[in-house]
N, C-alpha and C positions, 0 to 999 in steps of 0.2 A: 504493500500500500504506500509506503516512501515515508520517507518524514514529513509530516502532519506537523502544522505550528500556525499557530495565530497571532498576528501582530497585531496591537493597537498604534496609529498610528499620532502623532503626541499633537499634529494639527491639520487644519484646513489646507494650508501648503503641502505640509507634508504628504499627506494623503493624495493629492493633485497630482504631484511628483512621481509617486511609489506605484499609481494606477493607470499614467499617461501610458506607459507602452501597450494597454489592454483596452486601448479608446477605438472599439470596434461596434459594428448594428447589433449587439446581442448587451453591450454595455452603456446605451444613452442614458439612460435612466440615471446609473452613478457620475458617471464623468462628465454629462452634462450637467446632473445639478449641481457637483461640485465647482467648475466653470462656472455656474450662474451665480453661487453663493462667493464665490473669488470674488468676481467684479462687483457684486453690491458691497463687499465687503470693505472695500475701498471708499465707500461712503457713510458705511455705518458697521460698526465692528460686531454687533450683534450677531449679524451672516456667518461668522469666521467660526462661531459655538457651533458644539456639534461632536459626535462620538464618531470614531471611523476605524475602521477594520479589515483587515485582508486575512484571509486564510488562505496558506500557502501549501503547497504539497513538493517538497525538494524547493527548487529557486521560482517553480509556478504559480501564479495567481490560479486561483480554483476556484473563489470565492471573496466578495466584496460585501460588507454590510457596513450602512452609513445611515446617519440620522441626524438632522440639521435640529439640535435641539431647542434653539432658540426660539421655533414658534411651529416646531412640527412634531407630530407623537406617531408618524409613518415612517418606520423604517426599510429602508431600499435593500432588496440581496439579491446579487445579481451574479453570473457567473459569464465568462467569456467566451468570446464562440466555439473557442479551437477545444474549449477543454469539457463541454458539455455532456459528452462520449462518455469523458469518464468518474461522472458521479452518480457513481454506483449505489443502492440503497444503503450497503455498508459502511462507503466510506459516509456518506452522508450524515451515518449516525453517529461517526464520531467526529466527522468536520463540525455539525451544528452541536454537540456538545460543548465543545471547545468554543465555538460563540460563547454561546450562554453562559460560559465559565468567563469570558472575558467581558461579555456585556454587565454581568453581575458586579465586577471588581470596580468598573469603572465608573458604571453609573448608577441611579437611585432605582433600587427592583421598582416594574411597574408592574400593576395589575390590569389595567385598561392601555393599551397601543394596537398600531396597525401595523402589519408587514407585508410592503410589494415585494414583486419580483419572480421570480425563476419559479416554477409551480412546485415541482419537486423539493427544491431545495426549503421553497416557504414552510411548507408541509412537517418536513424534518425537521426545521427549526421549530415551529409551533413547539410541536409534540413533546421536542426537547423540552423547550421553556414550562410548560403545562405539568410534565413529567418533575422535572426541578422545583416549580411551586407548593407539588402536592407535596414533596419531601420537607416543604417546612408547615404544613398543613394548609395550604391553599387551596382553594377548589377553582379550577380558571376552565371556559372551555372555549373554544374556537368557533366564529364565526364568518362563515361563507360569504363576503361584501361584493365581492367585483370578480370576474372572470375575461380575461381577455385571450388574444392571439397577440403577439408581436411579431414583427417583421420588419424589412429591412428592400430599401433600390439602390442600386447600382449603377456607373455607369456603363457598365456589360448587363445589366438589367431592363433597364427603362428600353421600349418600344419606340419606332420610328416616329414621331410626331407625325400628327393629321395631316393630310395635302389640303384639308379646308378648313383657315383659321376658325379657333372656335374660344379665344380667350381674350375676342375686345371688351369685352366686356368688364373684365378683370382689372382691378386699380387697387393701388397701396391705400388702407383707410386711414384717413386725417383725423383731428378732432373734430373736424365738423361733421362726421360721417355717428358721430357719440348717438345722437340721440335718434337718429335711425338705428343704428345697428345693435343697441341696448335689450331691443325685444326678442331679437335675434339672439343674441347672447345668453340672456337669460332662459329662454327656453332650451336654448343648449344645454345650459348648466342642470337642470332637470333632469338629465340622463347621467350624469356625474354621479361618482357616489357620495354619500355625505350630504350636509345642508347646510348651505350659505345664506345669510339674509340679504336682499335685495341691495341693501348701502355696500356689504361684502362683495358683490359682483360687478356693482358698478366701479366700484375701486377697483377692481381687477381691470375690467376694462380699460378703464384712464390709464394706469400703469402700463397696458399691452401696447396700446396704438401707439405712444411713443418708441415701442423700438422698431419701427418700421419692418415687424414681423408677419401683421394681419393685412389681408387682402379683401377687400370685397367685390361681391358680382352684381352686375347691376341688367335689369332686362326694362324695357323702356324707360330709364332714370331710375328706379326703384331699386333699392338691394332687396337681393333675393337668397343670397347664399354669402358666407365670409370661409377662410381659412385662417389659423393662424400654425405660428411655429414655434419655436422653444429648447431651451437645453441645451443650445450650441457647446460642443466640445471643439478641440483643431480637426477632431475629423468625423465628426458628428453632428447631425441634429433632426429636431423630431416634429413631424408634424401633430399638434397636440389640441387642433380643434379644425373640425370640417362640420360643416351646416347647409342646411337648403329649407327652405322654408316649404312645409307639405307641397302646398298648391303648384311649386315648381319641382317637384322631383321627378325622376325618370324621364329626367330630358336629359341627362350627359353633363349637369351642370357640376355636380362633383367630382367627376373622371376629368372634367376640363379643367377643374382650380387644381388636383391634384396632383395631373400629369402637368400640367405647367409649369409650379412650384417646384416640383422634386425635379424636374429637367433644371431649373434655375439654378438649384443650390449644388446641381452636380457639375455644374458649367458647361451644361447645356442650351443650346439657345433653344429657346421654348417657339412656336409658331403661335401667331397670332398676338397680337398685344406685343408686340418688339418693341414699342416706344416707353412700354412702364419699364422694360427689363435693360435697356440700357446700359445702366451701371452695376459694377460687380454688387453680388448680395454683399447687405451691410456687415452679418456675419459671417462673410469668406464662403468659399467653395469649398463643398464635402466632400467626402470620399463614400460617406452612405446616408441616406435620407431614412429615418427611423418611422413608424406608425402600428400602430396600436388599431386593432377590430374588435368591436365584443365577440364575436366566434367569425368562423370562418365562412358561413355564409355571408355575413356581411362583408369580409375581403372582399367579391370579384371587384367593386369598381377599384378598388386599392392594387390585385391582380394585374388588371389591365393597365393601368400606368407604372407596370412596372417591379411591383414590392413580389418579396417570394413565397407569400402565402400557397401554401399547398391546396390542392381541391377535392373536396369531399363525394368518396363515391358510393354508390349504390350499395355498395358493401361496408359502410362505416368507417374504411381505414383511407387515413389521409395519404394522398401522395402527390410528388410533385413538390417543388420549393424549394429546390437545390440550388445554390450559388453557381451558377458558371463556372467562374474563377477558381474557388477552393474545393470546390467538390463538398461541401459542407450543408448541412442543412441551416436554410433562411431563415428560422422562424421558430418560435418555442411560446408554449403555455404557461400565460403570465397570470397571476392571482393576487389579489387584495383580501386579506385573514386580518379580521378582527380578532384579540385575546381579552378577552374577557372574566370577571366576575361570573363563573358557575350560575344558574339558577337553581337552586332549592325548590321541594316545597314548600318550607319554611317560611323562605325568602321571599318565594312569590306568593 
């Protein structure tokens, strides 16, 4: 099994540093947030707080668990593309021990958090943490929150763009776009898990349009559909909101925001709308464009522009959603696990 060992890493740099050479489509989630909490940090130090973790097996990264603790009770684990093969249920139970032996030392044991990331690996750690609590008489149990598909384009991924422009419509959103595309937003935010208050969302927004990450669609003047993006790493980032308003859906208007955008940020020229796209993206050219499905039927329009969601067949087993390049599979089963306070009958 090799030498197993877990490091805590002593900061937000640090950690940035120790997990840049694993800044690949199977790890945005860590190295982009970490990237995103650097550069706020720089404006407010709160950002920089935060627990960080690698679990190594020999000189390998195998495992990443981070949690920006200054204003977040979700922690991220996430594992790298190359090495996903080989976490085995065994090693797993003793890689996620050794978390939990290190998360324990470092920080204040919780009873209520959340944990994203890698399905497998989430699973393991639960079970671990759960297992751990009863041993000082805890009763904790796990809650099923969020189920997704992750995946990953390329530029040996993405499809030849349309021979018939289909993204004039498509424009960088301003502040003046705020109070149009607020209702939009919000009804996005609906399908999110968790609950935000209306002040809470619109703060988000104000925040978003200045980084000239969100796009909207507009069909006779009217937005109809927005994009945005997120998490940039040096060779990462994630598309982390797609919308269409009911009454325009199943026209192509999401497959056209998506294959635009993900052709953009791979330095691709996109067709149609050449006049927004212009100047390089404001956060750099990627090497992979990340996004997120709640299951795999919901992929194809992500499919066709390009991402390597597998496709679901008549026989239940996914296939298909191999990297070109590495011969590696695109894509892995990502979960959001509530741990929890037990319920009794007592209790309840």
């Amino acid at each position: 099994m090799g030498n197993i060992r877990c490091v805590r890493f002593p900061n937000l740099e640090a950690a940035v540093e120790a997990i840049a050479p694993y800044d690949d489509g199977f790890m945005n989630f860590c190295v982009g947030s970490l990237h995103e909490h650097l550069h706020k940090s720089s404006e407010d130090d709160k950002f920089k707080k935060g627990h960080f973790f690698g679990l190594y097996r020999d000189e390998d990264l195998e495992l990443s668990l981070t949690v920006h603790a200054a204003h977040d009770t979700t922690w991220k684990l996430l594992c790298p593309q190359h090495r996903q093969s080989s976490l085995t249920p065994a090693f797993l139970d003793v890689a996620t021990n050794l978390l939990v032996d290190a998360v324990l030392q470092a920080a204040e044991p919780q009873t209520a958090f959340q944990v994203f990331g890698y399905k497998a690996a989430v699973d393991a750690f639960a079970a671990a943490w759960i297992a751990r609590a009863s041993t000082k008489g805890i009763d904790l149990s796990v809650e099923p929150l969020y189920s997704t598909v992750s995946s990953y384009a390329t530029r040996d991924t993405v499809p030849s763009p349309p021979s018939t422009p289909s993204t004039s419509s498509l424009a960088l959103a301003t502040m003046d776009d705020f109070d149009e595309l607020i209702p939009l937003y919000l009804d996005f935010s609906t399908y999110a898990p968790g609950t935000r208050t209306r002040e809470e969302d619109e703060a988000r927004l104000r925040g978003l349009i200045p980084t000239r990450l969100t796009w909207v669609y507009r069909v006779d003047g009217d937005i109809v559909g927005f994009i945005s993006l997120g998490r940039p790493s040096p060779k990462t980032i994630a598309v982390r909101h797609v919308y269409v308003l009911p009454a325009h859906r199943r026209k192509g208007i999401a497959e056209a925001m998506v294959g635009a955008i993900t052709r953009y940020f791979l330095g691709l020229q996109p067709t149609g709308g050449e006049d927004i796209f212009a100047e390089p993206p404001v956060a750099g050219v990627k090497d992979f464009v990340c996004i997120n499905a709640v299951d795999i039927a919901a992929s194809r329009v992500y499919r066709r522009a390009g991402f390597l969601f597998p496709e679901e067949t008549a026989d239940g087993v996914e296939r298909g959603g191999i990297d070109p390049k590495s011969g590696q599979k695109g894509w892995f089963y990502s979960v959001l696990r509530g741990i929890t306070k037990a319920v009794t009958e007592q209790s309840a």
